[in-house]
N, C-alpha and C positions, 0 to 999 in steps of 0.2 A: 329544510336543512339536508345537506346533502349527509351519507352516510361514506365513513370514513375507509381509507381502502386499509387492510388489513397489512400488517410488517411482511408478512409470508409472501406478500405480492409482489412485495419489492427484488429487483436484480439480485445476485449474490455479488455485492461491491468485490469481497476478495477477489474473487475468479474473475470481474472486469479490470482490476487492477494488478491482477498478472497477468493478465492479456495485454493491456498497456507498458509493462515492464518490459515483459517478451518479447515486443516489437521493436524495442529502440536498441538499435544497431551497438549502444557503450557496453549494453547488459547480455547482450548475445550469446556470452558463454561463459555467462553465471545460472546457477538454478535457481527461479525464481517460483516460491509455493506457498501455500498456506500452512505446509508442514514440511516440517525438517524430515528427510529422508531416513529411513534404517541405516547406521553407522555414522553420523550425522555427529562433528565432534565441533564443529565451531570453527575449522581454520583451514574450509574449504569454501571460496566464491558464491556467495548464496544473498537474496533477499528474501526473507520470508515476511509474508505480507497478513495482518490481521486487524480485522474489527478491534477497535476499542471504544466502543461506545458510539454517541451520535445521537440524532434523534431523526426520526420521520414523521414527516405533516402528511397525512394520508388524503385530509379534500384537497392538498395541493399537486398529490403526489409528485412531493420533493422528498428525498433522502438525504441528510445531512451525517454522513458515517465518518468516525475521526479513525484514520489507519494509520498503523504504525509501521514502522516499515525497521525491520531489524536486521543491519546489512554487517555480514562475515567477508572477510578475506584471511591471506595467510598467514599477513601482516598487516600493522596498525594504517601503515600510509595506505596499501589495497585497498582496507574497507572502509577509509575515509573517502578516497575517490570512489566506489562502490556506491556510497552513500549518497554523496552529491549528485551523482548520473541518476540514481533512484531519484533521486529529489527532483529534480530537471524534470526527468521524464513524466512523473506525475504532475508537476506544475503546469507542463506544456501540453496537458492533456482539456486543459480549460479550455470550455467553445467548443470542443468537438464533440460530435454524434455516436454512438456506438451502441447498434442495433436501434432497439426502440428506447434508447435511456439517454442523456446528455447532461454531461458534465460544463456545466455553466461557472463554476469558479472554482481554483483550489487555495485554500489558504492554508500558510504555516502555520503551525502550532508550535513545536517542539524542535528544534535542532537543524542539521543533526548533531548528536552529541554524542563521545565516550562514554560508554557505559559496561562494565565487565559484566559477563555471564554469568550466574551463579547456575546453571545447568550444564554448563561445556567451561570449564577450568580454564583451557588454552585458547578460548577464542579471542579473536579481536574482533570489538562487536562494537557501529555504531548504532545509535535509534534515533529516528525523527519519529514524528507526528502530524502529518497535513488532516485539515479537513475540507470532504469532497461534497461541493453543492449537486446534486443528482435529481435531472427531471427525467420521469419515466412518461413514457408513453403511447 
């Protein structure tokens, strides 16, 4: 029996999947992070990208992480198209290589959908859900 490889060993999926954001040309001059900036009010161009859950098969090492992706504009139609370009770009990240890790499938989950802020009042905020098949290697 082989012995299982521990969660700590796996990529940080965030920081791959704001590397994937950051490179596609729609989201170019949005900030995209795992953390909302200092001053940080909701109704400025942003994707913030996080962990919600998942699970990892460690004798396979595969990474199954479901991200949410909670996309801000200045207005409601911005951060729908915001949203969709977020969504694209992660979709179209299936099949490709990135360093020693590959992204073999992304599935929808969630959205994206309208969803008001209850931490930023004035935001226009949509959230999807994809989850990201992840073989490390």
């Amino acid at each position: 029996m082989t012995t299982p490889t521990p969660p700590s060993a796996f990529p940080d999926v965030e920081a791959l999947v704001v590397d994937i954001l950051e490179a596609d040309s729609a989201l170019s001059t949005v900030l995209v992070s795992v953390d909302a900036p200092d001053g940080f009010d909701g109704r400025t161009a942003a994707v913030l990208v996080n962990r919600r859950g998942g699970a990892w098969i460690g004798e396979l090492h595969v990474d199954q992480p479901l991200i949410e992706l909670e996309v801000y504009g200045p207005t409601k139609e911005v951060a729908h198209t915001l949203a969709n370009a977020a969504r694209r770009a992660l979709l179209a990240a299936a099949g490709n290589r990135y360093g020693r890790n590959q992204i073999t499938e992304v599935e929808e989950q969630d959205g994206p959908r309208w969803l008001p802020d209850y931490l930023y009042a004035a935001a226009n905020r949509y959230v999807c859900v994809l989850k990201v098949f992840l073989n490390v290697y």
